[in-house]
N, C-alpha and C positions, 0 to 999 in steps of 0.2 A: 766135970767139964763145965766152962760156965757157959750161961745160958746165953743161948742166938738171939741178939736185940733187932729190935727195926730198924735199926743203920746196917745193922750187919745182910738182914734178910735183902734190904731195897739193895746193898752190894752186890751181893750173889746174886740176885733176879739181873743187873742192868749189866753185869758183866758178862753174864748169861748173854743177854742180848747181844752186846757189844759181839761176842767169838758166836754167832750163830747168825751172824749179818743184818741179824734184826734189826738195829740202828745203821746206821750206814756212813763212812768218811764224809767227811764237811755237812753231816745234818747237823741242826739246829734242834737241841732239845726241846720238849716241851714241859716243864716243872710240872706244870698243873695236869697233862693229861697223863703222867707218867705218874704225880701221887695219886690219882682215880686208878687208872690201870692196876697198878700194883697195891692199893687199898691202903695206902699212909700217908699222912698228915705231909706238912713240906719240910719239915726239920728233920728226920730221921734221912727223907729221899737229902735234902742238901746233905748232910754230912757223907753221905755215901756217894754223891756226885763229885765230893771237894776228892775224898778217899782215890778216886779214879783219874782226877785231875795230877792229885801225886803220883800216881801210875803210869802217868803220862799218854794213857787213852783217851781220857777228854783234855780240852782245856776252854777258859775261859776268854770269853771275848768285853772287853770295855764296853758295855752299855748296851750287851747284846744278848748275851747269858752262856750256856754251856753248850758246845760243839763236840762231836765224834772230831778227835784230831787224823785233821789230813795231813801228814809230815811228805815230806821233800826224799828225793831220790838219794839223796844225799846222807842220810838220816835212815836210810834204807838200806845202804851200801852198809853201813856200821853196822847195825843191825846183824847182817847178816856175816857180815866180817866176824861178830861177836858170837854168833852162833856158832859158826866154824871152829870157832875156839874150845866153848863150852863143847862141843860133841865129840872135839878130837882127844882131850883132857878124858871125858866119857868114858872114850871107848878105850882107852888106854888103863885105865884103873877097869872096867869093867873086864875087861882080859887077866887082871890078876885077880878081879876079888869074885869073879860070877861062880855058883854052882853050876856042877853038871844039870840038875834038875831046872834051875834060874832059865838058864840056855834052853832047856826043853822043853819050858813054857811058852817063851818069846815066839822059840820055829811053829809052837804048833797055833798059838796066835797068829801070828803072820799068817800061817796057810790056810787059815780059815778067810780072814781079811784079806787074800790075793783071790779067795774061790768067789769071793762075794762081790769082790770089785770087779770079776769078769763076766758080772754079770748085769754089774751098774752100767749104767751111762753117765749118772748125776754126777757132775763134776766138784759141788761142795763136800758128797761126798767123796771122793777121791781124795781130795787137799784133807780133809780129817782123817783119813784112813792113813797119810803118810805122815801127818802130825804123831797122829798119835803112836806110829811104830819108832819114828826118833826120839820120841820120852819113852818110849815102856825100854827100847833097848838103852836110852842111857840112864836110867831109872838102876840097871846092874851095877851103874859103877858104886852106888853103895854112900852118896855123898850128896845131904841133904841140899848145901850150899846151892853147888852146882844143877842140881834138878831147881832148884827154885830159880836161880836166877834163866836159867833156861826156858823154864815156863811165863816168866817174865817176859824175856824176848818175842816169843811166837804169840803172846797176847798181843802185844806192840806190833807185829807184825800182821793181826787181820785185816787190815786193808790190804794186804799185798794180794793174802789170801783170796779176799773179797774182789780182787782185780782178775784172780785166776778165774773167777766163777762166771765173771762177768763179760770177760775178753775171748779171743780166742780159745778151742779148748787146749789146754794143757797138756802138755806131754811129759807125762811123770815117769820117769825110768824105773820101775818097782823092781825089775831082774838087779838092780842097785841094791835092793834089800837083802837079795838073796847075795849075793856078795858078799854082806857087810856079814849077814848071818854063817857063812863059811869062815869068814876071817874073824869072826868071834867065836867059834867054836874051835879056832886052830889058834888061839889066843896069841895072833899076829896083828898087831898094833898099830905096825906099818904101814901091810895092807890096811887095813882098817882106816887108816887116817891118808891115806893116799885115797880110796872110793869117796869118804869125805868131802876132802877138796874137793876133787872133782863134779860131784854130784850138788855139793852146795853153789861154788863158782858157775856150774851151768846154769843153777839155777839166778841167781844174781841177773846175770850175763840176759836170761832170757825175760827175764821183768825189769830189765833196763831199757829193753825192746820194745817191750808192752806199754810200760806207762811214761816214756817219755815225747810219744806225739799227743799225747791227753791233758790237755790245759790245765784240770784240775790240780796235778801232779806236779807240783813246782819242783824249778830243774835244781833251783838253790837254796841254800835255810834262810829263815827269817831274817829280814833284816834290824 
């Protein structure tokens, strides 16, 4: 295995940051107090600032330096358009290829993460707790591609997250889960890809609500 460099570590630490809200949409980095923080020099942190840039979680400002990217509603909608896609692909493959045993991990994950959410208030964690049951269950369909670019998506997507935490509180449908979880155990694709849409479109639908009387949230892409 080769060895973890210090572009690699200052990666994992600021990406860290980035999906745990610790940087925040439209801040302004700070070079200098992030190589102190994190104990390295400024060329290992740039390389792994630039690595996130291509990720299209940060980007770079003309004369101004590196930004948590705040994207557009617009840029939001695709997003999420795209998710829709990768989960329904998921869950269709994961109806042909899952174990019975695969299936009896995910239910009794889940039932523990539904015992523990009703007992949360924390709304970040809420949105993690539903993150992370739409990767583990499409995690079954058995197809690196797709899990990666999927886990692509929902990085790109912590601001929206970040909006859930911070706005009204969220109304996350988890009996959704138990759904999906039926219709993946009766490896019915259909249903499976009909709770989908719907569970994802409500979601769209209700963060189009949220962040478009919020200035920061531009209505349209860059010009």
């Amino acid at each position: 295995m080769p060895a973890i460099t210090a572009a690699d570590a200052a990666y994992d630490a600021l990406r860290a940051m980035l999906l745990s809200f610790e940087l925040r949409p439209g801040e302004r980095l700070n070079e200098v107090q992030l190589a102190d923080h994190l104990g390295l020099s400024r060329t290992p942190l740039r390389e792994a600032l630039n690595r996130l840039v291509a990720e299209r979680l940060l980007e770079v400002r003309q004369g101004q330096g590196f930004f948590v990217r705040d994207p557009d509603l617009a840029e939001a909608r695709d997003l999420y358009e795209l998710r829709e896609a990768l989960e329904v692909t998921a869950f269709r493959l994961a109806c042909e290829r899952a174990t019975p045993a695969q299936l009896q991990r995910l239910s009794r994950a889940w039932a523990t993460g539904r015992r523990a959410l009703k007992r949360s208030e924390d709304r970040a964690t809420m949105v993690a707790e539903d993150v992370a049951f739409h990767e583990a269950m499409a995690a079954l369909c058995g197809n690196g591609e797709i899990l990666r670019a999927l886990a692509d998506v929902n990085a790109r997507t912590t601001y929206i997250r970040w909006a859930y935490t911070t706005g009204p509180k969220p109304e996350l449908n988890f009996d959704e889960h138990d759904l999906l979880l039926d219709a993946l155990s009766a490896r019915d694709a259909a249903r499976g890809a009909e709770i989908l849409n719907g569970h994802i479109t409500r979601r769209m639908q209700a963060l189009t609500t949220l962040l478009s009387p919020t200035p920061r949230f531009r209505q349209g892409r860059p010009k």
